[in-house]
ZAPAMI-925361 format. One line per 4 residues: number of its first residue (from 1); for each residue y negated, z negated, x negated of C-alpha. Coordinates in steps of 0.2 Angstrom, whole numbers. Layout:
BEGIN
NUM	Y Z X; ...
***
This chain:
BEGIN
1	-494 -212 242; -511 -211 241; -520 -192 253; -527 -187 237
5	-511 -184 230; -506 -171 241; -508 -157 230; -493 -167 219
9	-480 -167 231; -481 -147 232; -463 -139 230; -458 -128 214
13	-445 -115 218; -433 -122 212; -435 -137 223; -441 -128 237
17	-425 -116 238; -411 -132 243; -425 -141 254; -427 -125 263
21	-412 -114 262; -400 -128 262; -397 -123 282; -394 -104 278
25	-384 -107 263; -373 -117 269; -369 -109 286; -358 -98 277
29	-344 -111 278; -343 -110 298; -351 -92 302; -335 -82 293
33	-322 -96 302; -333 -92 320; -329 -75 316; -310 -76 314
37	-310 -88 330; -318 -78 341; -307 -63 334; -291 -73 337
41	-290 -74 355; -283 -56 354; -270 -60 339; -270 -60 322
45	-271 -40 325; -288 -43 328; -295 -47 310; -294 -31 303
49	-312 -30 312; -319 -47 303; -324 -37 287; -334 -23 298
53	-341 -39 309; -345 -47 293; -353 -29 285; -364 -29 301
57	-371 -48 298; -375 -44 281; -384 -30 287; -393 -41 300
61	-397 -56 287; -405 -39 273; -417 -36 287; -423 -53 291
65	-425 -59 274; -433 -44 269; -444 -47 286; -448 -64 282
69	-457 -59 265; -467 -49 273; -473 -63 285; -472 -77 272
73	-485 -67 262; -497 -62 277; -497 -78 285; -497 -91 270
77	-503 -106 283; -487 -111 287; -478 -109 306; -470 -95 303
81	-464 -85 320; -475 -96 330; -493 -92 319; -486 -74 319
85	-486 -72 337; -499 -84 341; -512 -73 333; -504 -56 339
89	-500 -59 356; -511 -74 360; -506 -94 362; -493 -92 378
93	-479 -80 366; -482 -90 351; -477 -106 364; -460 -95 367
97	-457 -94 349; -461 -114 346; -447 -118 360; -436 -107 353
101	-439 -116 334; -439 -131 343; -423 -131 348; -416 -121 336
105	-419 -136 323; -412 -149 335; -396 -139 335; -396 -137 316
109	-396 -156 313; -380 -159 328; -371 -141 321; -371 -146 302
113	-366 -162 303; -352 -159 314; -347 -146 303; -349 -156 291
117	-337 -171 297; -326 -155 302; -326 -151 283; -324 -168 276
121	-309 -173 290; -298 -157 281; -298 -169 267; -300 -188 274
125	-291 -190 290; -301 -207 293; -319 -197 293; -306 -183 307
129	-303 -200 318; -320 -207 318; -329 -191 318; -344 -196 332
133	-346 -210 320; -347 -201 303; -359 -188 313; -373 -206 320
137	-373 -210 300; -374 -193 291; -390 -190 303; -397 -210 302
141	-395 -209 284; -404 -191 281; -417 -197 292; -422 -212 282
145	-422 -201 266; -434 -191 271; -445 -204 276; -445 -204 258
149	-456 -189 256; -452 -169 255; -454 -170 236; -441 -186 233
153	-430 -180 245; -427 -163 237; -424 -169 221; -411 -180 230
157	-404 -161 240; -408 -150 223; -389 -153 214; -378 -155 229
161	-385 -137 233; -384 -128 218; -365 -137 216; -362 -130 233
165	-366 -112 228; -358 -112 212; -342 -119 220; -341 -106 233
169	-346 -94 220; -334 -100 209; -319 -101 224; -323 -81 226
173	-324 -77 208; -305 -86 204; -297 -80 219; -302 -59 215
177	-298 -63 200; -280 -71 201; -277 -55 216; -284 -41 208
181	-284 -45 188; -267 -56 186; -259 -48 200; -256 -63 210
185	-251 -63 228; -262 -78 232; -254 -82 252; -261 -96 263
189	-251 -110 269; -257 -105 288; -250 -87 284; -233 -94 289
193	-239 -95 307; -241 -83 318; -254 -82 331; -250 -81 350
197	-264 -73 358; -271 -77 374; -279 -61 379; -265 -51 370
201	-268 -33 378; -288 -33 376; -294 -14 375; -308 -4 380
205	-323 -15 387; -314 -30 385; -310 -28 367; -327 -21 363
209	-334 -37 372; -324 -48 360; -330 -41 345; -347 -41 352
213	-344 -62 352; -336 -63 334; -353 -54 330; -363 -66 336
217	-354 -80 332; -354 -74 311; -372 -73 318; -375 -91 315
221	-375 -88 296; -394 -82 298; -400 -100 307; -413 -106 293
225	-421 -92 285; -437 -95 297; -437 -111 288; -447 -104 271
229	-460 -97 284; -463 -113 295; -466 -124 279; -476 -111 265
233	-489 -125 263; -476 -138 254; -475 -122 241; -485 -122 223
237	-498 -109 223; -495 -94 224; -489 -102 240; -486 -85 248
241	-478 -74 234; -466 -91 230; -460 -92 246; -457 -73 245
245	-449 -73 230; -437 -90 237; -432 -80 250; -425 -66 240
249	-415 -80 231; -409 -85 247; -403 -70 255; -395 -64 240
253	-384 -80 238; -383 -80 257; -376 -62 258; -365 -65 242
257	-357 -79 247; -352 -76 268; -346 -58 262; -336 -64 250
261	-326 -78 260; -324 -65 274; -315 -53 260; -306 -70 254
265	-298 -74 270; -293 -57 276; -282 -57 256; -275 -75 260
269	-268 -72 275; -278 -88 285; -275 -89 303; -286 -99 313
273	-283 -104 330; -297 -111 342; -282 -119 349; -270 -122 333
277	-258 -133 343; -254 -119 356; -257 -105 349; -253 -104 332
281	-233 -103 334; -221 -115 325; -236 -125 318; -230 -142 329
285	-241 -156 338; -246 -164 323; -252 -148 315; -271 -153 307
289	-280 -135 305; -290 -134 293; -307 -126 291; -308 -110 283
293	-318 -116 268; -304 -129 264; -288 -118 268; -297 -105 255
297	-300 -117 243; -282 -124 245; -275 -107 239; -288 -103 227
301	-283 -120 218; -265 -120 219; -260 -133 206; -277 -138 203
305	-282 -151 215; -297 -154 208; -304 -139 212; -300 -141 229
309	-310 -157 231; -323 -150 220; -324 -136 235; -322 -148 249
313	-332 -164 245; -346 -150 241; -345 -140 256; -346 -156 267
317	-362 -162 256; -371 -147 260; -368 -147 279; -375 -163 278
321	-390 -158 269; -392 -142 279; -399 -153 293; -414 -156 280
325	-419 -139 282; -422 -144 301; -430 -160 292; -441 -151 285
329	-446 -137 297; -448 -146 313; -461 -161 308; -470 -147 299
333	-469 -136 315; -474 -150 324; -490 -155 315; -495 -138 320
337	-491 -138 337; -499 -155 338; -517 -149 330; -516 -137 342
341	-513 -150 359; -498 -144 363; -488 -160 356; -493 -178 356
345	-508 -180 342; -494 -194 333; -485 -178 327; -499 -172 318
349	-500 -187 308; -492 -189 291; -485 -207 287; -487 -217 271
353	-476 -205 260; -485 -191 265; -471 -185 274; -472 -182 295
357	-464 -200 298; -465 -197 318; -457 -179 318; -444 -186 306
361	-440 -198 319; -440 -187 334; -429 -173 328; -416 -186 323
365	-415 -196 338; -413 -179 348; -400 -174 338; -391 -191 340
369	-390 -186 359; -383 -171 356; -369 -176 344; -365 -189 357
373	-365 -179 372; -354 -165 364; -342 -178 353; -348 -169 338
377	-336 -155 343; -344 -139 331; -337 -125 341; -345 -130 358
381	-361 -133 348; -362 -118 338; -361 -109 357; -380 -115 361
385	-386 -111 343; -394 -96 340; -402 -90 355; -418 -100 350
389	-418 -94 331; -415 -74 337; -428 -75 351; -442 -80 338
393	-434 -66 324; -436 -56 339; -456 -61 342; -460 -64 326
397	-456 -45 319; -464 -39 333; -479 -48 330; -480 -41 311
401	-479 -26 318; -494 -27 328; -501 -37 313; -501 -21 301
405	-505 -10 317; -522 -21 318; -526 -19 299; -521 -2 297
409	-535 2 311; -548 -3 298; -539 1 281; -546 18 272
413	-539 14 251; -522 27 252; -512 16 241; -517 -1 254
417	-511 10 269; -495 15 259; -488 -4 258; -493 -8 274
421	-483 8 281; -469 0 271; -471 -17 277; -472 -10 297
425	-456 0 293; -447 -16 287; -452 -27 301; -450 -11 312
429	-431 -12 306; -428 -31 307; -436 -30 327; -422 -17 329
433	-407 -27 321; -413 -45 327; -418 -37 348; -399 -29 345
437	-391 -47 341; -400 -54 353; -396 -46 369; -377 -47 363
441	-378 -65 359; -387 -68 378; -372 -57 385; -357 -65 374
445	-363 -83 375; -372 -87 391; -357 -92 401; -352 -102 385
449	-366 -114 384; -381 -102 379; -389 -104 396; -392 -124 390
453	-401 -117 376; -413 -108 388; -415 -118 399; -420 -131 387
457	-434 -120 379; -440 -116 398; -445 -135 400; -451 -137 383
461	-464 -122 386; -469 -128 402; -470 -146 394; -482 -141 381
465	-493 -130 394; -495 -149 404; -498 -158 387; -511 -145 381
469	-518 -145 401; -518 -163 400; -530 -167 381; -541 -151 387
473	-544 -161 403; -549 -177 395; -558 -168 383; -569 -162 394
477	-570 -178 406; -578 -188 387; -589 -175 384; -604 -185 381
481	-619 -179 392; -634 -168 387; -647 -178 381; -653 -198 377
485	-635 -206 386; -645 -220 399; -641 -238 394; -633 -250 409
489	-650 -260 418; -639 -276 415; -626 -285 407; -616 -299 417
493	-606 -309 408; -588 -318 414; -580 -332 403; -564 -337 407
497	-558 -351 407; -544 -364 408; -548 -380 402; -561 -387 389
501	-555 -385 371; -560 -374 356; -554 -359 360; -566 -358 375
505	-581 -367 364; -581 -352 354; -579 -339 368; -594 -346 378
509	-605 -349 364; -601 -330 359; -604 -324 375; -619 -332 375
513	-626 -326 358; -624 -307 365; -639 -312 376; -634 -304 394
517	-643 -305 408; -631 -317 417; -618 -329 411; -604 -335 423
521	-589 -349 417; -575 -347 429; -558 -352 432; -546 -354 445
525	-540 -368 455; -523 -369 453; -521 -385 454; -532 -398 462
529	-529 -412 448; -533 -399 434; -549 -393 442; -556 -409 446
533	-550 -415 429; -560 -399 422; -576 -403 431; -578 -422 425
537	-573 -414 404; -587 -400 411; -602 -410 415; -596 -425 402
541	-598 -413 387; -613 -405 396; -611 -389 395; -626 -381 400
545	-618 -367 411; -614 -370 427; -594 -370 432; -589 -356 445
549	-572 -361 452; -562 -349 461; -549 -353 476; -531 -347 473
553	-522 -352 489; -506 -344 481; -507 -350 466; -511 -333 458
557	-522 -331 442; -524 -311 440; -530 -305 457; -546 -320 462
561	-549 -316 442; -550 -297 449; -558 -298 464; -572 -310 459
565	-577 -295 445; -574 -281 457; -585 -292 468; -600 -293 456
569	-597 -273 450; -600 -267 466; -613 -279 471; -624 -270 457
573	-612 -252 451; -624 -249 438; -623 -266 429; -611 -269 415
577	-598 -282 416; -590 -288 401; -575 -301 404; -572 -314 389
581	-556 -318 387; -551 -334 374; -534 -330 364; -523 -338 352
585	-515 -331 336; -501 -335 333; -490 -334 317; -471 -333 322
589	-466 -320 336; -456 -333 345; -474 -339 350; -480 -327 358
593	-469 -330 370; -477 -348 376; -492 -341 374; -510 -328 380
597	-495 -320 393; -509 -324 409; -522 -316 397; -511 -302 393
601	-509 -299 413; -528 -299 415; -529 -289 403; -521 -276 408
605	-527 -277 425; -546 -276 421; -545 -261 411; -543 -251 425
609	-559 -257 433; -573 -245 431; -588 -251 422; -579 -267 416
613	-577 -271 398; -564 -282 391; -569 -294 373; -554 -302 367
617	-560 -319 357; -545 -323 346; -543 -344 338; -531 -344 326
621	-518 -355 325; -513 -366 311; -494 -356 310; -504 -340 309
625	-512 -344 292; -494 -343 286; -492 -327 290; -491 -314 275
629	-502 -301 282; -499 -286 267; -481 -288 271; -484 -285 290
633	-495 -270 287; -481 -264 276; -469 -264 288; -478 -257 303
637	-481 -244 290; -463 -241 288; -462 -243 268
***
């Protein structure tokens, strides 16, 4: 696609909502069943807190949507918590928040998809037995769809999304129904078990600290909404007020959906079990528990299977696709990074379908480690998830806050300072809520794999400082000097050369045609036969140069190649020296192999010589006219 056609590729709402919201849409199929986890360790007892847990999320995912508005509109340039902070509390915090992201999308990519496989194993015990496997191909295959392009692959995400959302919707609508309108006592099949609790006589502290970890483990259903903020530049214009308004969308199918499979559950009666084989008593050793969405849908459905797979086979879709949030936010995020020098410069650039081809990459080969290293096991995931995403809430609204502070300094129109009051007031309240969760999820989850997450952002801060240390320092080192730059005195010229044939004809005679100040043809003796058999092909041919043989008592090439050049450099240091080097092109890859590997080696020795410069002159081999050139192009393109 051509850069012209960027403009085209810009996202309508109703695009932009399942490339973007996927992630936090879709967590509400595990951040509920975290909940009822975390709870269950004290008994079954302990789920007459879920709906009070769940109220309190809600509350905590009202504030940071309505947050986000505000920053989406004020900072319309894309980067989200990390352009918030940046400009508010100067390039080190906004580094923070890009760790944090950074990680945070990792971990959505390796948490989706194995809730995903958890999701789709409830109903196809193979995908339960190869889960690792399920995890590699769900992640290679969303990668190589978004290679496609952010505009083809939300067309691709759009319907699975919306069926996701009215299948949950749906589940809810059905199940209240049949409970409160037909009077049915709708009863899951795990209600027949009862849990037995590991930490049965929890009170006091201990209690408290429990619920304090189901709370941030039903947490996890607010991973995502930074998304919209990090990629407001893929929006149509009004970029900002779009991105406001798919927010809203969000949040309230967000909010709609987690409440009402946490009021679904607590009517069913499911017992979930972090360990179902011992704890849930009389279940037996071949007892397959599975995930909340499925158990509800299950009961919901009775007699109508086909609602169940609807249910399922859509739940695992759009864990799947909620990895393309992460697709999305981290190539974008670092693009930015990379303008900025604090990510390799490759990151910045965007590949042939307009899309961040080498962020794409990155995030999915990242997250391939992580599904590997943690056997695509959800749970011990979800542990290290949303200590990044809550830091930068945390950052981000405090840096609107300082934002409005700024503009209200300057402001005089009444009704201007009114909606900025209002704006401060709903950050103000989402800094509260999000510094809140994020102490208790530090306390709750450090011992449980949080400290990784952290520990992981320490080294991606310091990693960026060196990488932005490093480009400052070159940049400094090419600055081109003040005034006319002073041209070299002289020019020596070195041809190399191994033994009279065309290759070298042309070399020589291009050297010669660039007029320097001195010509030198040398090679190295090898082998006696060989020299002497080049010096009588020399002088029969003519050639007016003279032949400078060098002595290579151990038969090496590279090193008397070296030191004859470091030899003439230092003999005059102000002098130029350019080193032509004859090489073939070759058509098949296998040939390479037979050939230009001493050149390669000299090659790659010279360049480090100071005031030396290296002229590659390629012959072209017969198999290398059969090379078709536009398809190589193509496919170091990637298309």
């Amino acid at each position: 696609m051509r850069s012209d056609r960027l403009a085209r590729t810009r996202l309508p709402k109703r695009i932009a909502l399942p490339v973007f919201s996927s992630d936090a849409m879709s967590s509400v199929a595990y951040a509920p069943e975290q909940i009822f986890l975390a709870l269950s360790v004290a008994g079954a007892g302990a789920y007459v807190y879920a709906g009070w847990i769940g109220l309190l999320v809600a509350l905590v995912m009202i504030a940071v949507v309505a947050s986000y508005r505000q920053n989406v509109v004020a900072y319309p340039n894309g980067g989200g918590g990390y352009q918030v902070v940046s400009v508010n509390y100067g390039r080190s915090w906004g580094l923070v928040v890009a760790s944090a992201l950074l990680v945070d999308y990792i971990l959505t990519v390796a948490v989706s998809i194995s809730a995903a496989a958890a999701t789709v194993g409830s109903a196809v015990p193979f995908v339960q037995e190869h889960k690792v496997f399920f995890c590699v191909c769900a992640i290679v295959a969303l990668a190589a769809v978004n290679l496609r392009g952010v505009r083809s692959s939300g067309r691709f995400f759009a319907i699975p999304t919306y069926a996701f959302v009215a299948g949950i919707f749906v589940m809810i609508g059905v199940g209240l129904f049949r409970e409160f309108v037909m009077g049915e006592d709708l009863v899951a099949a795990s209600a027949a078990y009862e849990i037995a609790p590991s930490e049965p006589d929890l009170a006091g502290a201990a209690l408290a600290f429990l619920m304090l970890r189901a709370f941030a483990s039903g947490c996890a259903a607010l991973t995502g909404v930074e998304a919209i903020a990090n990629g407001v530049p893929l929006f149509r214009k009004p970029q900002g007020r779009n991105a406001a308004t798919t927010l809203l969308i969000m949040g309230v199918f967000g909010v709609g959906m987690f409440l009402g499979m946490i009021a679904l559950a607590k009517l069913t009666g499911v017992q979930m079990a972090e360990n179902p084989v011992t704890d849930l008593v009389g279940a037996g050793v071949d007892y397959h528990q599975k995930t909340l969405v499925a158990q509800l849908a299950e009961t919901v459905f009775g007699g109508f299977p086909l609602g169940f797979v609807y249910v399922t086979a859509s739940t695992g879709l759009i864990l799947v696709f909620a990895a393309n949030t992460a697709f999305n936010g981290f190539p974008m995020l670092g693009s930015i990074l990379a303008q900025d020098r604090y990510l390799p410069r490759q990151l910045h650039t965007r590949g042939d379908r307009l899309a961040y081809s080498n962020g794409i990459v990155l995030l999915a080969a990242f997250a391939l480690v992580l599904v590997l290293v943690f056997q695509g096991d959800e749970t011990r995931l979800i542990q290290l998830y949303i200590v990044g995403v809550f830091a930068s809430f945390v950052l981000a609204q405090s840096g609107m806050i300082r934002h409005w502070s700024r503009l209200l300094r300057t402001e005089r129109d009444p009704s201007a300072r009114r909606r900025m009051r209002r704006s401060q007031s709903i950050n103000g309240f989402g800094l509260l809520m999000t510094a809140a969760v994020l102490v208790i999820v530090v306390v709750a989850k450090f011992s449980h794999g949080a400290w990784i997450s952290i520990a992981v952002m320490a080294i991606l801060y310091v990693l960026m400082r060196a990488i932005q240390r490093h480009y400052a320092a070159v940049s400094a080192e090419l600055e081109p000097p003040s005034g006319k730059p002073p041209l070299p005195p002289r020019n020596h010229v070195v041809v190399l050369v191994s033994r009279v044939h065309k290759p070298m004809i042309r070399a020589l005679s291009y050297a010669k045609a660039t007029r320097p100040d001195t010509i030198t043809a040398l090679t190295v003796n090898v082998d006696d036969g060989d020299t002497r058999a080049l010096q009588v092909e020399w002088e029969r041919r003519k050639i007016p140069i003279p032949l400078t043989i060098v002595d290579s008592p151990y038969r090496e090439i590279t090193r008397p190649i070296v030191d004859y050049v470091t030899t003439l450099k230092r003999s005059s240091p102000r002098d130029l020296v350019t080193v032509f080097i004859p090489e073939y092109v070759v058509g098949h890859w296998w040939e390479n192999l037979l050939h230009n590997q001493s050149a390669l080696r000299i090659k790659s020795r010279l360049r480090f010589e100071r005031g030396v410069l290296i002229t590659s002159v390629p012959w072209q081999l017969e198999s290398s006219e059969t090379l078709d050139l536009d398809r190589w192009d193509d496919r170091l393109a990637g298309r």
